[in-house]
Residue frames relative to the residue before (quaternion, step in Angstrom):
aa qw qx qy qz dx dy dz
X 1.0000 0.0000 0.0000 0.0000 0.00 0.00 0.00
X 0.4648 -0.7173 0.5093 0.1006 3.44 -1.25 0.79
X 0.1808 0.7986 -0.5704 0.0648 3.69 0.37 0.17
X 0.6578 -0.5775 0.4734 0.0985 3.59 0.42 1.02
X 0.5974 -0.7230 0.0067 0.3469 2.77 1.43 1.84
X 0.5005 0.6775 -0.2620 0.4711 3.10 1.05 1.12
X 0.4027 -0.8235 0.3927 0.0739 3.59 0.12 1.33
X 0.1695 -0.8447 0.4414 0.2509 3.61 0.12 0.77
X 0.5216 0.6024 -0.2455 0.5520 3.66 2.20 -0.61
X 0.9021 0.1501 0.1218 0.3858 3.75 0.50 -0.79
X 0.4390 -0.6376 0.4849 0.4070 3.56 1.72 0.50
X 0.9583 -0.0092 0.1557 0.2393 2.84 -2.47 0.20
X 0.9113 0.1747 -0.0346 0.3711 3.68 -0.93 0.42
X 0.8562 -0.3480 0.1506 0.3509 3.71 -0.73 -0.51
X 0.6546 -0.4835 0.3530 0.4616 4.07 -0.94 -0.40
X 0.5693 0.5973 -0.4244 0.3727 3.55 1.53 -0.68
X 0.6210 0.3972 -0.4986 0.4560 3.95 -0.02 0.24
X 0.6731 0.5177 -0.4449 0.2844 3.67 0.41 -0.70
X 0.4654 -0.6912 0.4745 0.2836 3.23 -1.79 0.59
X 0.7575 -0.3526 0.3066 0.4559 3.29 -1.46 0.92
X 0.6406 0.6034 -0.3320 0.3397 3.84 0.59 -0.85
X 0.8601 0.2873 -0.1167 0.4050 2.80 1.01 -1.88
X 0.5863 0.5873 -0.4529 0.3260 3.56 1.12 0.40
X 0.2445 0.7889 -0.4036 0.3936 3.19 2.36 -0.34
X 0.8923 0.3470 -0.0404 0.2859 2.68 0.21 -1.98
X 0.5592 0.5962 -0.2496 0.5193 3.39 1.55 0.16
X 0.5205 0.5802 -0.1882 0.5976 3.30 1.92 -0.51
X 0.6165 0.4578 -0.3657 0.5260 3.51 1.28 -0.83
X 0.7590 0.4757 -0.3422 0.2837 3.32 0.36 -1.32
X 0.5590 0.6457 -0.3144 0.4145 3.53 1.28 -1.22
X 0.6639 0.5299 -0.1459 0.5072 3.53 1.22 -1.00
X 0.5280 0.5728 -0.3416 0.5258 3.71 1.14 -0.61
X 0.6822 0.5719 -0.2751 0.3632 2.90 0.60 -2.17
X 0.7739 0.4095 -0.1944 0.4423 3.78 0.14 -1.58
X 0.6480 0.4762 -0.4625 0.3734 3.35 0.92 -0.10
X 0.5528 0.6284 -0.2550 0.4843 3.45 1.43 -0.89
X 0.5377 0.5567 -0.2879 0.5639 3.83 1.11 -0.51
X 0.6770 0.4070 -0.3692 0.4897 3.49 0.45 -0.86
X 0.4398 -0.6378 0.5277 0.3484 3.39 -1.77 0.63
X 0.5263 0.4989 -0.5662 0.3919 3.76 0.15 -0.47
X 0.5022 0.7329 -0.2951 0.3515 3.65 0.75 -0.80
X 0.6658 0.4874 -0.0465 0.5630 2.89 0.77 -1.90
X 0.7458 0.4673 -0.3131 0.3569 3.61 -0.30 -1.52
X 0.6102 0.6307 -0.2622 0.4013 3.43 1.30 -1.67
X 0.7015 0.4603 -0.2321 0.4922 3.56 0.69 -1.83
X 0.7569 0.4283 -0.2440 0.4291 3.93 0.60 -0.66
X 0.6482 0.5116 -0.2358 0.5124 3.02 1.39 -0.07
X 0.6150 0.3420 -0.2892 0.6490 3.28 1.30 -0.34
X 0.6664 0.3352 -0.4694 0.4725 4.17 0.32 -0.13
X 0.5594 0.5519 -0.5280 0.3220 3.75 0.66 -0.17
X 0.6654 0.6478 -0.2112 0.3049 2.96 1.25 -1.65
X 0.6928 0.3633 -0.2188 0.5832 3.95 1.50 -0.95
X 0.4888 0.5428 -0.4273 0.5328 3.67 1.12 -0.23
X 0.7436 0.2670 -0.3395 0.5104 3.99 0.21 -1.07
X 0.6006 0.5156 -0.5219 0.3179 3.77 0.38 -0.06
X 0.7748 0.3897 -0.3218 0.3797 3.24 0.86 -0.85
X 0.3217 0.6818 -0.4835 0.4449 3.74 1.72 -0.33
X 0.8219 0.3419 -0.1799 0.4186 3.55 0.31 -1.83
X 0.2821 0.7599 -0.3754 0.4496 3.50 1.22 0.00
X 0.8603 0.2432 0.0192 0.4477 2.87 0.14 -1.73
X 0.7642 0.4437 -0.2052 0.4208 3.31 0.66 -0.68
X 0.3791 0.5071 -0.3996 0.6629 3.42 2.28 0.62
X 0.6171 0.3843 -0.4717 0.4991 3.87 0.14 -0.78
X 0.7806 0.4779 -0.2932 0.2761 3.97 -0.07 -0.89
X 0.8545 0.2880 -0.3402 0.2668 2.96 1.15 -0.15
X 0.1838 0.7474 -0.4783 0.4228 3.51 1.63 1.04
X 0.8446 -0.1771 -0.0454 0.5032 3.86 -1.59 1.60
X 0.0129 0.6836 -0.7014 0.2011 3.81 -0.10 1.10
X 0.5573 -0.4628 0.6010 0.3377 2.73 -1.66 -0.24
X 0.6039 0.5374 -0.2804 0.5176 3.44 1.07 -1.08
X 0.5830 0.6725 -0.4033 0.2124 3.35 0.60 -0.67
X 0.5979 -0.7379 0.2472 0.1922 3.49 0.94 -0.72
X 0.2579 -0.7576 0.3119 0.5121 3.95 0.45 0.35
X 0.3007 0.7921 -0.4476 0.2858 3.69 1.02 0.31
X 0.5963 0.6925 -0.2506 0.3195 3.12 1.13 -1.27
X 0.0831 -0.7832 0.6157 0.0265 3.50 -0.79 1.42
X 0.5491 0.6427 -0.3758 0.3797 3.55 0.80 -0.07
X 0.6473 0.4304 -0.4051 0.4812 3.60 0.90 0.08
X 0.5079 0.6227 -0.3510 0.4807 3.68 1.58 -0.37
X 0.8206 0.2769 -0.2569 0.4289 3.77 0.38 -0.83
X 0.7586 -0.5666 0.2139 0.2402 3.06 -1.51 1.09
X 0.7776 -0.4321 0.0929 0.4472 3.88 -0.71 0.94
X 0.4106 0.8320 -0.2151 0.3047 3.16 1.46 -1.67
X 0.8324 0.2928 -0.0022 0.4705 2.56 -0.44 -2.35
X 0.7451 0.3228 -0.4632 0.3550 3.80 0.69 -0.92
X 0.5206 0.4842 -0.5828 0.3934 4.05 0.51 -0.18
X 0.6571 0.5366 -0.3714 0.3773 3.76 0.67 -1.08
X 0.7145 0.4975 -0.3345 0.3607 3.51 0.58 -1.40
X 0.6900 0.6129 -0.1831 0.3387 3.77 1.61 -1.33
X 0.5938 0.4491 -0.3165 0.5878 3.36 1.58 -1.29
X 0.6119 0.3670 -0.5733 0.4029 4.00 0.16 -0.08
X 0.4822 0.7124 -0.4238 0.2835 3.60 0.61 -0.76
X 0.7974 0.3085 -0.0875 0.5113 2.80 0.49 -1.92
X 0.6445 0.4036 -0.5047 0.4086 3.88 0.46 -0.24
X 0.6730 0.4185 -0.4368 0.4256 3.96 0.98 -0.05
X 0.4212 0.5281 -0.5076 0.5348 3.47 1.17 -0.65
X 0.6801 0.4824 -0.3623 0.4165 4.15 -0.42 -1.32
X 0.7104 0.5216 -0.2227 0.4168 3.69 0.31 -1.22
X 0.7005 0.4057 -0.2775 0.5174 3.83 1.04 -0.79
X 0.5177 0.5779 -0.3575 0.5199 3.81 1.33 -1.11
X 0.6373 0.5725 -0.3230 0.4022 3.72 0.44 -1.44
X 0.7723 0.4168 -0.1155 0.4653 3.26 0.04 -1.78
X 0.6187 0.5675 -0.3653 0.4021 3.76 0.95 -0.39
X 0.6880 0.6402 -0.0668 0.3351 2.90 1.17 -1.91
X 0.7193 0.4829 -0.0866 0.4919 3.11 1.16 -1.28
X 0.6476 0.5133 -0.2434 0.5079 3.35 1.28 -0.90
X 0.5333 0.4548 -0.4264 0.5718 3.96 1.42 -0.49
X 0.5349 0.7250 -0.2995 0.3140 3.53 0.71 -1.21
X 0.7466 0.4916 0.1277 0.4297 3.26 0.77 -1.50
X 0.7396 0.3128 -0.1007 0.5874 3.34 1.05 -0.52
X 0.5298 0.5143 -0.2688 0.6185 3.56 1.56 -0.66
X 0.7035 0.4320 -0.3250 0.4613 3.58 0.35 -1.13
X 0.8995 0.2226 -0.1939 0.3222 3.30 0.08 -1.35
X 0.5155 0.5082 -0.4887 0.4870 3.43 1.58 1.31
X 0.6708 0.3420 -0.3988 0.5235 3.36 0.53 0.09
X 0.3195 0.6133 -0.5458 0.4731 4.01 1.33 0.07
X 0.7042 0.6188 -0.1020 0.3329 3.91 0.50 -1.97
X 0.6764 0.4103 -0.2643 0.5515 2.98 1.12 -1.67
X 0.5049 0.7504 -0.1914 0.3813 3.17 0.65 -1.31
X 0.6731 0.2700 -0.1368 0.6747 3.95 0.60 -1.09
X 0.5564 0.5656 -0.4473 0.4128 3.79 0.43 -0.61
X 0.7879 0.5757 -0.0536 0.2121 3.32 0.65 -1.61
X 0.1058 0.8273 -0.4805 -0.2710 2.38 1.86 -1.62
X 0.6003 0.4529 -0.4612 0.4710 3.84 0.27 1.33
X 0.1099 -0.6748 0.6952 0.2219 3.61 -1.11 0.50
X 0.1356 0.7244 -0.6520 0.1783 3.86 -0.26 1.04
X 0.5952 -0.6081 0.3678 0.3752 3.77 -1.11 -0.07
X 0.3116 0.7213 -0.4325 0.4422 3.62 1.63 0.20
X 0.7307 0.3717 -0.3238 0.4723 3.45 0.56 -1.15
X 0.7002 0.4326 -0.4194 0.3830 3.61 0.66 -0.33
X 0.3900 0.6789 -0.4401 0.4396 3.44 1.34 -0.43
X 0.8608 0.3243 -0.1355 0.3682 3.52 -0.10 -1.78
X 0.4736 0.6070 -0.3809 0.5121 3.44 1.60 0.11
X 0.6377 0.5993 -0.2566 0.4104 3.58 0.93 -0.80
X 0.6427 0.3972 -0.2525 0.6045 3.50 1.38 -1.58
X 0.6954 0.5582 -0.3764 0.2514 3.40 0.54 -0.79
X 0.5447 0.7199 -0.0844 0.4218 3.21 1.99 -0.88
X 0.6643 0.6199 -0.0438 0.4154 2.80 1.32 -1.82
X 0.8772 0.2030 -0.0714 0.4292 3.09 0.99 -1.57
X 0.3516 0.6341 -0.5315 0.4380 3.44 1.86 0.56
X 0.6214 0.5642 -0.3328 0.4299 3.73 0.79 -1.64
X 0.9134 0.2330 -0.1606 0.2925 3.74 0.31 -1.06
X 0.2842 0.7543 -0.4691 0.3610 3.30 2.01 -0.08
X 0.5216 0.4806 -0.5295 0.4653 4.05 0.28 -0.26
X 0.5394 0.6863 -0.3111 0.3759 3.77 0.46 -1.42
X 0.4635 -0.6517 0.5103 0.3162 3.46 0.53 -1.31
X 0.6503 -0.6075 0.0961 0.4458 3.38 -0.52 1.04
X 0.4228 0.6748 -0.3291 0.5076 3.72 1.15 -0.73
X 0.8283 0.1684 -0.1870 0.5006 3.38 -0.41 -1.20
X 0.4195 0.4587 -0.6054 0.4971 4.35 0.63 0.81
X 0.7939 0.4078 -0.3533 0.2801 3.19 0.33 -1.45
X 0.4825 0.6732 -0.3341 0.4499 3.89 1.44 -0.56
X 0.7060 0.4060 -0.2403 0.5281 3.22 0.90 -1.76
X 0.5803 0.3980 -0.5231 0.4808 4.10 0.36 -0.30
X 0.6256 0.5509 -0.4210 0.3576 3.67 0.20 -1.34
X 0.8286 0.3683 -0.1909 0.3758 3.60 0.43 -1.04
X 0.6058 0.3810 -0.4057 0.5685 3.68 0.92 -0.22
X 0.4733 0.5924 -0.4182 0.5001 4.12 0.70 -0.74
X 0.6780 0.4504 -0.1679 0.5561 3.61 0.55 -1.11
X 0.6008 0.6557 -0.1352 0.4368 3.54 0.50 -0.71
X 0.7723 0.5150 0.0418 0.3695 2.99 0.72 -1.59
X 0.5199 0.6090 -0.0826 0.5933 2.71 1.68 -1.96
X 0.8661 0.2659 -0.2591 0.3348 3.41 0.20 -0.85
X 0.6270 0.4502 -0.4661 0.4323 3.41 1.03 -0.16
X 0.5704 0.5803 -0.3973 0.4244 3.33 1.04 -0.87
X 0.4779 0.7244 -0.2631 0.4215 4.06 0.96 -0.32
X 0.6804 0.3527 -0.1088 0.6331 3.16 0.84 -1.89
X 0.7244 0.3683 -0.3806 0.4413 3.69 -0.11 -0.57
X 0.6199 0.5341 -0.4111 0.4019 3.71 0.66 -0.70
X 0.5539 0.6807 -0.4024 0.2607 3.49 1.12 -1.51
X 0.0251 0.7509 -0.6155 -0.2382 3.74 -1.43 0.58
């Protein structure tokens, strides 16, 4: 870090006053830092917060959707005994969690560590790269679908993108 000749570890001026400790610890951070710069880095960390973010998404969005109204007169799960329905629900929700996760993380991951790529390609961090990360995103996820539903799925994360990248840019 740059702080405009100023040492956040040791005041004013160079490394020669600091203790053995604190250049340790300035060695760590410098070493954090570049590791955090690197895409595997990146792809890894976004891939692993998507991955506990979609569990708890699907988490939650399994607990809500048990004896609704919406639910329907179809519903056999309010018929069988307590047991089976806590038993029959917690698998629900730990497979419901497990697909969200594994989704989540996989967008996570592939978004991050394309616009990481684009991003080094460019040598620029502007909102383009998040743009072309989105289509690029979009139309990997839906390219099974058929060529249509890539070009939808780019159109709509690109779009996506654009806008969050927007709000965060805003000053």
């Amino acid at each position: 870090m740059n702080f405009g000749g100023f040492n956040p570890l040791g005041g004013r001026g160079s490394n020669e006053n600091m203790s053995p400790d604190d250049l340790r610890q300035q060695q760590i951070i410098k070493t954090m830092q570049m590791g955090m710069e690197s895409c595997p880095a990146k792809t890894a960390l976004s891939g692993v917060a998507g991955f506990a973010i979609g569990g708890v998404f699907g988490l939650f969005m399994a607990s809500m959707s048990y004896d609704t109204p919406m639910s329907g007169p179809g519903s056999t799960l309010s018929s069988l005994p307590l047991k089976q329905q806590l038993r029959q629900g917690f698998k629900d929700m730990g497979s419901r969690s497990w697909s969200s996760a594994k989704n989540f993380g996989m967008v996570g991951a592939i978004f991050s560590g394309t616009e990481c790529c684009i991003e080094g390609f460019r040598a620029k961090n502007d909102m383009y790269n998040g743009v072309a990360a989105g289509c690029i995103t979009g139309g990997a996820l839906a390219a099974s679908a058929g060529p249509q539903a890539a070009a939808i799925g780019c159109a709509g994360f690109a779009a996506f993108s654009a806008a969050i990248d927007y709000y965060l840019r805003m000053d």
